[in-house]
Kinemage of the C-alpha trace (Angstrom):
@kinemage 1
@onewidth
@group {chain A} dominant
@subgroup {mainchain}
@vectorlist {calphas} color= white
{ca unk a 1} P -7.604 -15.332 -23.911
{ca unk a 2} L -3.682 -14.743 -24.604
{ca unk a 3} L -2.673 -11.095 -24.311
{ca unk a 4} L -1.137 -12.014 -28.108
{ca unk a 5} L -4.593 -12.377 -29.678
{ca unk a 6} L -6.350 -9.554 -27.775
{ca unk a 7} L -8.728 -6.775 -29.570
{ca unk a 8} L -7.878 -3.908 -29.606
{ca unk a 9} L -11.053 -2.247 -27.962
{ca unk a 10} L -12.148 1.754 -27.330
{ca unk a 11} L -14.955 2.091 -23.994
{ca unk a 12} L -16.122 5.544 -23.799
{ca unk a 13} L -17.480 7.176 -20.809
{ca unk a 14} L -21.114 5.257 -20.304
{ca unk a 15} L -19.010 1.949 -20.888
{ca unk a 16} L -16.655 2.759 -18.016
{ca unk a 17} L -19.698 3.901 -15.909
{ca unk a 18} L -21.530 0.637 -16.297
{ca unk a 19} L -18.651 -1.532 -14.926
{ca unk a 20} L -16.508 -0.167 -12.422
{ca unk a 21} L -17.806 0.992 -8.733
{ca unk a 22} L -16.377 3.034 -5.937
{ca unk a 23} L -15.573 -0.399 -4.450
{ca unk a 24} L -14.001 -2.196 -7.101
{ca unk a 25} L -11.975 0.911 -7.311
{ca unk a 26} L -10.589 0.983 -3.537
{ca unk a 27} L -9.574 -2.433 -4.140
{ca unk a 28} L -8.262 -1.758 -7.440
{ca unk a 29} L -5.856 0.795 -5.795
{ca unk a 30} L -5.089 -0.383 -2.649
{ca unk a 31} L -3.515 -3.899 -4.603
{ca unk a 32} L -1.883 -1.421 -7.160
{ca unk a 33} L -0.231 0.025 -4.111
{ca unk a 34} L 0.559 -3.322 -2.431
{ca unk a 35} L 2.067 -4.486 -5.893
{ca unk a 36} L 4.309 -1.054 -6.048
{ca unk a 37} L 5.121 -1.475 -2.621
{ca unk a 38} L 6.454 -5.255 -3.371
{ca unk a 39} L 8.759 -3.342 -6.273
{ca unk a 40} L 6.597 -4.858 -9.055
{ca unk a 41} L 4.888 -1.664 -9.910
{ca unk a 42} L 7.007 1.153 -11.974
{ca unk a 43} L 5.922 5.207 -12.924
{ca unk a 44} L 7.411 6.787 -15.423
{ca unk a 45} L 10.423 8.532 -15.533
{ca unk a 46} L 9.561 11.268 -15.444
{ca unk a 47} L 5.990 10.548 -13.637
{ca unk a 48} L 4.179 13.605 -15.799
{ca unk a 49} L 5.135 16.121 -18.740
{ca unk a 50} L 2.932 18.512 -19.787
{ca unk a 51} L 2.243 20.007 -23.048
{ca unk a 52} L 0.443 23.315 -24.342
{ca unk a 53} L -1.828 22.654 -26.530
{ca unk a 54} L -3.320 25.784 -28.503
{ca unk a 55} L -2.797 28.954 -26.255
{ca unk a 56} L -5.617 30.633 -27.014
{ca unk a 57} L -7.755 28.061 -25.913
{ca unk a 58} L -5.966 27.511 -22.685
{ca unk a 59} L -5.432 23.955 -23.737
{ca unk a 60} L -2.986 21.647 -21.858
{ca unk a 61} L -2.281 18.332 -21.954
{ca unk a 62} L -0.894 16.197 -19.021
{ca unk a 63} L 0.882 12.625 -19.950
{ca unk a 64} L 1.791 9.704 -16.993
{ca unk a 65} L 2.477 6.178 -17.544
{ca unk a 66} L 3.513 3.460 -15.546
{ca unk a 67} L 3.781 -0.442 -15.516
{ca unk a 68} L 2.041 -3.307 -13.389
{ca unk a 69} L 4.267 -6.175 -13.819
{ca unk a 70} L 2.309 -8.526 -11.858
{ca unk a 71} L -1.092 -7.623 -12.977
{ca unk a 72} L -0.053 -7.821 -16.952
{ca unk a 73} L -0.845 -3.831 -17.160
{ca unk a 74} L 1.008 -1.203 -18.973
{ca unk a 75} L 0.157 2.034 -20.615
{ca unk a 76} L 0.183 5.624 -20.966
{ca unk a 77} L -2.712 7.878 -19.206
{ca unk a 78} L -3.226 11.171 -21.402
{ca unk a 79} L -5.419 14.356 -19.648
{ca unk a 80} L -6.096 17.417 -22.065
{ca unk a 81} L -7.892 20.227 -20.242
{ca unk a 82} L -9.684 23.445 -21.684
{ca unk a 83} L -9.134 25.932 -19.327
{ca unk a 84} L -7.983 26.231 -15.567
{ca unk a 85} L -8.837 22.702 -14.239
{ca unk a 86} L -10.809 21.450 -17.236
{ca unk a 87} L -13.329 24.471 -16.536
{ca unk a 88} L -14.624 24.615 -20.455
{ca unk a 89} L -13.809 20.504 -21.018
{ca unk a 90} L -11.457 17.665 -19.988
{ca unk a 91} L -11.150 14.765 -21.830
{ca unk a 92} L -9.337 11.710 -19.684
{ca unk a 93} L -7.806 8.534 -21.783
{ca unk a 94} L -5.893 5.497 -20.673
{ca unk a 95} L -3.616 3.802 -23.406
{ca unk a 96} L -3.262 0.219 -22.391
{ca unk a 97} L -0.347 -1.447 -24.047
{ca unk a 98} L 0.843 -5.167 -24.221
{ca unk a 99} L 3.787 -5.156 -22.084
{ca unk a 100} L 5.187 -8.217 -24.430
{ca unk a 101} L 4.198 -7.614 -27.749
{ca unk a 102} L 4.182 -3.395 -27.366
{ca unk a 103} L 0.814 -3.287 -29.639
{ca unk a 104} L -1.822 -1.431 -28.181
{ca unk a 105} L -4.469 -3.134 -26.325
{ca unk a 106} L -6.929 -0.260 -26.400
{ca unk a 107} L -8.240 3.080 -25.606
{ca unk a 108} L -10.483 3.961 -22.299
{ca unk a 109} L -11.874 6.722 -21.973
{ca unk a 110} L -11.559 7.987 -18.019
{ca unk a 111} L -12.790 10.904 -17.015
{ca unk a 112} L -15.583 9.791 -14.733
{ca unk a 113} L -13.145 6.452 -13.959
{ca unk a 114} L -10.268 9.191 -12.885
{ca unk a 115} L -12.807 11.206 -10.338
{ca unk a 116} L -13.517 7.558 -8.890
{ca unk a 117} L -9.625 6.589 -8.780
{ca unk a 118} L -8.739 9.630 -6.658
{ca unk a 119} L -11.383 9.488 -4.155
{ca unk a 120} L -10.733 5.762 -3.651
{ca unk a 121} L -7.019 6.427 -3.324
{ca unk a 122} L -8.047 8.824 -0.425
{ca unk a 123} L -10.197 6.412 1.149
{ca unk a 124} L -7.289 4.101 0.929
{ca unk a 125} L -5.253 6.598 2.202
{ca unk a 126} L -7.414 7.066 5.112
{ca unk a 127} L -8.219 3.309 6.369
{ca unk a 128} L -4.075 2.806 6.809
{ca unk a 129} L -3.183 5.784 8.417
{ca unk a 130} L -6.360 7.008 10.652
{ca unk a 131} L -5.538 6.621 13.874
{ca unk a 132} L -7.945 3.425 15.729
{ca unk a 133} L -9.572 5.880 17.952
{ca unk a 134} L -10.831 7.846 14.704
{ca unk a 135} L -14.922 8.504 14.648
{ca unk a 136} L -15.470 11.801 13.105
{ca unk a 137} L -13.815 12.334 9.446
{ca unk a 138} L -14.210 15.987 7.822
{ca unk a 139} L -14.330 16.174 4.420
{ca unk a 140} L -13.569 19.167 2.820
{ca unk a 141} L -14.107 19.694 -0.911
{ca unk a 142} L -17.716 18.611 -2.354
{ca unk a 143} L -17.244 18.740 -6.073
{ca unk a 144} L -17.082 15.363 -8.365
{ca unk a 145} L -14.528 13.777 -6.745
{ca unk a 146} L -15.266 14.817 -2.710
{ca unk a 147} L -19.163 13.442 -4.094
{ca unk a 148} L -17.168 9.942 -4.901
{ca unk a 149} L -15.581 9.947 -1.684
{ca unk a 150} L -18.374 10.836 0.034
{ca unk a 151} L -19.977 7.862 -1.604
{ca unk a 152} L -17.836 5.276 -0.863
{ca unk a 153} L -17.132 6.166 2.859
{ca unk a 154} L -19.738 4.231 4.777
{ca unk a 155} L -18.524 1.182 2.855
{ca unk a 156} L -15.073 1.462 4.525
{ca unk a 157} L -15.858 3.370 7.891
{ca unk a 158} L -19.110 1.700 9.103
{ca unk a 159} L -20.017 3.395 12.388
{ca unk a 160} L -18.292 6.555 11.444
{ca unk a 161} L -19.362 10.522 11.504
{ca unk a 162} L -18.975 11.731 7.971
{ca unk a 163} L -18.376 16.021 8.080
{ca unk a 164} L -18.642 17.606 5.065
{ca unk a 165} L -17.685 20.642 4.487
{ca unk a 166} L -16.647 23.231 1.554
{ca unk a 167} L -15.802 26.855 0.658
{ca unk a 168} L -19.389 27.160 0.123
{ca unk a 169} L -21.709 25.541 2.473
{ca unk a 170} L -24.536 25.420 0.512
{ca unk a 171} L -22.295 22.880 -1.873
{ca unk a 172} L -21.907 20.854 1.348
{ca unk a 173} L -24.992 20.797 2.098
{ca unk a 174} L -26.082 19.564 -1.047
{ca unk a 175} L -23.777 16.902 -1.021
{ca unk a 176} L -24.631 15.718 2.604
{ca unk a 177} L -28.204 15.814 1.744
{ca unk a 178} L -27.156 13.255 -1.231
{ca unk a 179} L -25.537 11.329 0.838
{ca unk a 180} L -28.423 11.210 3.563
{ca unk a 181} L -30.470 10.004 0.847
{ca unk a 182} L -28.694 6.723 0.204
{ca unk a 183} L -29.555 5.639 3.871
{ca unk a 184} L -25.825 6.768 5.198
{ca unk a 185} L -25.720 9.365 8.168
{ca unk a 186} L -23.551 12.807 6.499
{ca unk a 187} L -23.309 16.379 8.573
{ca unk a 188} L -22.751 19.532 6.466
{ca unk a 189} L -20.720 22.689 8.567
{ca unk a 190} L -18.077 25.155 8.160
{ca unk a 191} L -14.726 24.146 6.843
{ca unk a 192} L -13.852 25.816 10.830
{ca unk a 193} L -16.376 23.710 12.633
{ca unk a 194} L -15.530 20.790 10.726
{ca unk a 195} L -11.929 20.893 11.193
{ca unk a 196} L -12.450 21.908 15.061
{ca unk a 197} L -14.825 18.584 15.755
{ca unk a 198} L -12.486 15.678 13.418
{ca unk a 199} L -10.634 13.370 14.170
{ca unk a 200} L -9.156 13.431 10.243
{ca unk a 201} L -9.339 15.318 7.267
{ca unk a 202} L -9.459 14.920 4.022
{ca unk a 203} L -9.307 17.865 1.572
{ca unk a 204} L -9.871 17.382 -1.870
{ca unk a 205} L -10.289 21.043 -2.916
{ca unk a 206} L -9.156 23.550 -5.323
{ca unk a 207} L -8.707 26.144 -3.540
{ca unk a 208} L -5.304 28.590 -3.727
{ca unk a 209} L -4.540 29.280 -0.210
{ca unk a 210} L -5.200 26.966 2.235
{ca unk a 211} L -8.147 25.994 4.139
{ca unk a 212} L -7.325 25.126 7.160
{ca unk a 213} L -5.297 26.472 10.465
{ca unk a 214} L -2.285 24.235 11.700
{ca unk a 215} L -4.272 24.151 15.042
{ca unk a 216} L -6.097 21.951 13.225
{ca unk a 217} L -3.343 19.065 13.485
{ca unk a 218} L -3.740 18.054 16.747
{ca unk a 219} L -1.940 14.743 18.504
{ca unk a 220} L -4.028 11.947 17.116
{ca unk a 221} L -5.470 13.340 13.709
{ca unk a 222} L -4.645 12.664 9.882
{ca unk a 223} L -4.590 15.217 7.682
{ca unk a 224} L -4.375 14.532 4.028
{ca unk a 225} L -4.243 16.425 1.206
{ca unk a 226} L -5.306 15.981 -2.394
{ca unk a 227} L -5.699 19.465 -4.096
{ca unk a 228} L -4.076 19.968 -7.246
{ca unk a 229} L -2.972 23.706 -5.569
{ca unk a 230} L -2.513 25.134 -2.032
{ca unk a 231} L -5.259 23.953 0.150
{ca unk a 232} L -2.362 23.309 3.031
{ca unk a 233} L -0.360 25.616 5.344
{ca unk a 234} L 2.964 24.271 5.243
{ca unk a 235} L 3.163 24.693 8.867
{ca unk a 236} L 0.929 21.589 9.212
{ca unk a 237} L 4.502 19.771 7.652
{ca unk a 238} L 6.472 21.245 9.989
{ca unk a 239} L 4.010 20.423 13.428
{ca unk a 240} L 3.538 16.705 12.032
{ca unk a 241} L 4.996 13.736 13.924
{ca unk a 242} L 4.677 11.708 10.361
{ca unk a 243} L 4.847 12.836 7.036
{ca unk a 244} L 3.502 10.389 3.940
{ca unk a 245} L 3.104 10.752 0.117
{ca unk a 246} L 2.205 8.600 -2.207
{ca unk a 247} L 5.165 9.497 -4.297
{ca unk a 248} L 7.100 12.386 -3.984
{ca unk a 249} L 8.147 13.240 -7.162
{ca unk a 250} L 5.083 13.939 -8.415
{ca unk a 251} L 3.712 15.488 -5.163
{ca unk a 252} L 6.581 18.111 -5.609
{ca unk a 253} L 5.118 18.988 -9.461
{ca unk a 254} L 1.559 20.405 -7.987
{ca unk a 255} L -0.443 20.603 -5.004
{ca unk a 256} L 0.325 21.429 -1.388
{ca unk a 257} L 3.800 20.436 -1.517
{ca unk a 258} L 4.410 21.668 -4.745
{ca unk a 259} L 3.482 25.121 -3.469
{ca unk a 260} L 5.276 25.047 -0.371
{ca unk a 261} L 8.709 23.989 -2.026
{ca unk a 262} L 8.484 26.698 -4.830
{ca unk a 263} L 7.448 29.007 -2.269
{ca unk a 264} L 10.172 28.725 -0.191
{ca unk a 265} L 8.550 27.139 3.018
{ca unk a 266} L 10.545 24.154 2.557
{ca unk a 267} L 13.303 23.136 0.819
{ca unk a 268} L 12.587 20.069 -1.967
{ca unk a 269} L 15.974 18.132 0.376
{ca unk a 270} L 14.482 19.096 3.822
{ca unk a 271} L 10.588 18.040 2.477
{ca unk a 272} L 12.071 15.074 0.927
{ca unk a 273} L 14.132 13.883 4.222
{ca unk a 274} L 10.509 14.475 5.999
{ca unk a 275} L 8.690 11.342 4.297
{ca unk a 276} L 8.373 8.647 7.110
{ca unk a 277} L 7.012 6.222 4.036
{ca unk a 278} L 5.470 6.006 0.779
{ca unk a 279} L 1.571 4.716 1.136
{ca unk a 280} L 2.651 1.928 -1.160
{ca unk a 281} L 5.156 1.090 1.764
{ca unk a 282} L 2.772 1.265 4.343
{ca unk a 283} L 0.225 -0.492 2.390
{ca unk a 284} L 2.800 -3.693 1.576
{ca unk a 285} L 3.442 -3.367 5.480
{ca unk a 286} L 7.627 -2.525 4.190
{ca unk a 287} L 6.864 0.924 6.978
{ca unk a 288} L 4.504 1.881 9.416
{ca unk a 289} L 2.150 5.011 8.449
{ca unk a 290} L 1.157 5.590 12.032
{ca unk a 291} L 3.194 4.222 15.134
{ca unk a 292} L 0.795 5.252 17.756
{ca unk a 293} L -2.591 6.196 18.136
{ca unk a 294} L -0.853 9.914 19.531
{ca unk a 295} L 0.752 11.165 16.558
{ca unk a 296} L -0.392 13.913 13.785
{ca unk a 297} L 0.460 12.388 10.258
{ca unk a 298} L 0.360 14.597 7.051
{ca unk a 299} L 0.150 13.255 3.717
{ca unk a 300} L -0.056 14.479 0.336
{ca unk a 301} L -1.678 11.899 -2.008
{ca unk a 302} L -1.600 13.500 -5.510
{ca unk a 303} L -2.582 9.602 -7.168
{ca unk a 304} L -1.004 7.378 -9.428
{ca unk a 305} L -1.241 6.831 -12.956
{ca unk a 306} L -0.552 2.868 -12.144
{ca unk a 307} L -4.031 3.072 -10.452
{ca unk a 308} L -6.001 4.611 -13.657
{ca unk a 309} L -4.319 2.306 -15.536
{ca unk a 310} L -5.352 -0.598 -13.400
{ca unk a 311} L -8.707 0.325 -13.657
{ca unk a 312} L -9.009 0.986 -17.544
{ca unk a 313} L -7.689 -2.500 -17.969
{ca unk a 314} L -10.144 -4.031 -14.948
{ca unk a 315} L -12.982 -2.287 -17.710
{ca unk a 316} L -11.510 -3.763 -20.599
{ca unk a 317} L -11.128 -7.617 -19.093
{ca unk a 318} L -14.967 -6.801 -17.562
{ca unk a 319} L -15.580 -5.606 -21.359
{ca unk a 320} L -14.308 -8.442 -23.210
{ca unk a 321} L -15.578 -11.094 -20.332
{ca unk a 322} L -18.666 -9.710 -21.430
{ca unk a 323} L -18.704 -10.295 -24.961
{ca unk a 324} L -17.376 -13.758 -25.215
């Protein structure tokens, strides 16, 4: 079908749920990286802006676009959230537009589809720069999106010691009990425990201060972050061997590095002259994420509003496929 004669279509949540999985969404993002990392993917400039919606509501809205020349995708991905962190409501959209003709392709709705996107970019994250002699991976953070990681691990790390852990244990617990339930082998400890017996970590929290000790980068481990605030000491930047991101710019606007910049534990020059690589140049092989087997890599991976829209517009062909 020519992208000139396309519907325009609109897939709410259940339709999104019903045709993407965890899987189709690791290798979703790891090609969106691969395709960024060959210079044919593009963010917008600038990668988010943020508008208040009505203040005594505590609504915001959050707006990032971006452009996958090679995989005919182009759009705008629009967040509004009631409340800290969507606490009363999100609501999570992805405007595809024709890259040729600039008429609007449709309208996904991506809430669930967004949870999936950033645990799979954290798997991804994790397969290309865990270190080969990596059996035990902690996660820490077992809300909706740690659950989606969580889910997908096994699929990517057979043979490997999921940890999970959270600020509550009984949260991990739950979680690891899910897991065990699907037939895949999941431990629930102490965020301490945890980060004591891994090999790499993966937080995908919310917390405010961070969770973990920089004795917890030892020579060997990956530690990555994906909070929105400060779940990492910035001393883990400064003991690291490696540091990645998957893009800096909007790693500086929120999360770890964010906090650690405004803060004053780093300056936004000195973090910037840290970053070893990009994932997307690690993941096109441009740079090496790890050189040896020895080091302690950091990375912030915030996510990328190329990989939502990938994945709204993998729904919509699936969509259409399906009713022709």
């Amino acid at each position: 079908m020519s992208s000139h004669v396309q519907p325009f279509i609109f897939l709410d949540e259940a339709d999104t749920a019903s045709l993407i999985s965890i899987r189709d969404a690791v290798e979703t993002c790891e090609a969106v990286l691969r395709e960024q990392g060959a210079g044919q993917a593009f963010l917008s400039d600038p990668t988010a802006m943020f508008v208040e919606g009505d203040p005594a509501a505590s609504v915001k809205f959050k707006i990032k676009g971006g452009a996958l020349r090679g995989l005919d995708v182009c759009g705008l991905r629009i967040v509004g959230d009631i409340g800290k962190d969507g606490v009363n409501g999100e609501h999570h959209y992805c405007l595809l537009l024709d890259p040729v003709t600039a008429k609007p392709r449709g309208l996904i709705a991506q809430t669930e589809l967004h949870r999936i996107r950033t645990a799979a970019c954290g798997l991804v994250a994790l397969r290309h720069l865990a270190a080969s002699t990596t059996k035990n991976v902690a996660l820490i953070g077992a809300g909706k999106i740690g659950s989606w990681f969580a889910k997908g691990f096994h699929d990517l790390f057979p043979g490997s010691r999921l940890i999970i852990a959270s600020r509550t244990l009984e949260s991990a617990r739950t979680l690891a009990e899910e897991i065990s339930a699907r037939g895949h082998a999941a431990e629930a400890m102490s965020i301490h425990q945890a980060s004591r017996e891994a090999d790499a970590i993966v937080a995908i929290s919310t917390a405010a201060e961070p969770v973990i000790d920089i004795s917890a980068l030892r020579p060997g481990m990956t530690v990555i972050g994906m909070g929105e605030y400060h779940e990492l000491p910035v001393g883990l930047l400064h003991r690291a061997d490696r540091f990645i991101v998957d893009d800096f710019g909007f790693a500086s606007m929120l999360g770890s590095l964010s906090y650690w910049i405004s803060t004053g534990g780093i300056s936004r020059e000195a973090a910037q002259g840290r970053v070893a690589a990009t994932l997307s140049q690690v993941i096109a092989g441009n740079l090496p994420g790890r050189v040896s087997d020895s080091q302690a890599i950091v990375a912030i991976v915030q996510g990328l509003a190329i990989a939502d829209l990938a994945l709204a517009d993998l729904c919509r062909r699936r969509f259409l496929t399906a009713i022709t």
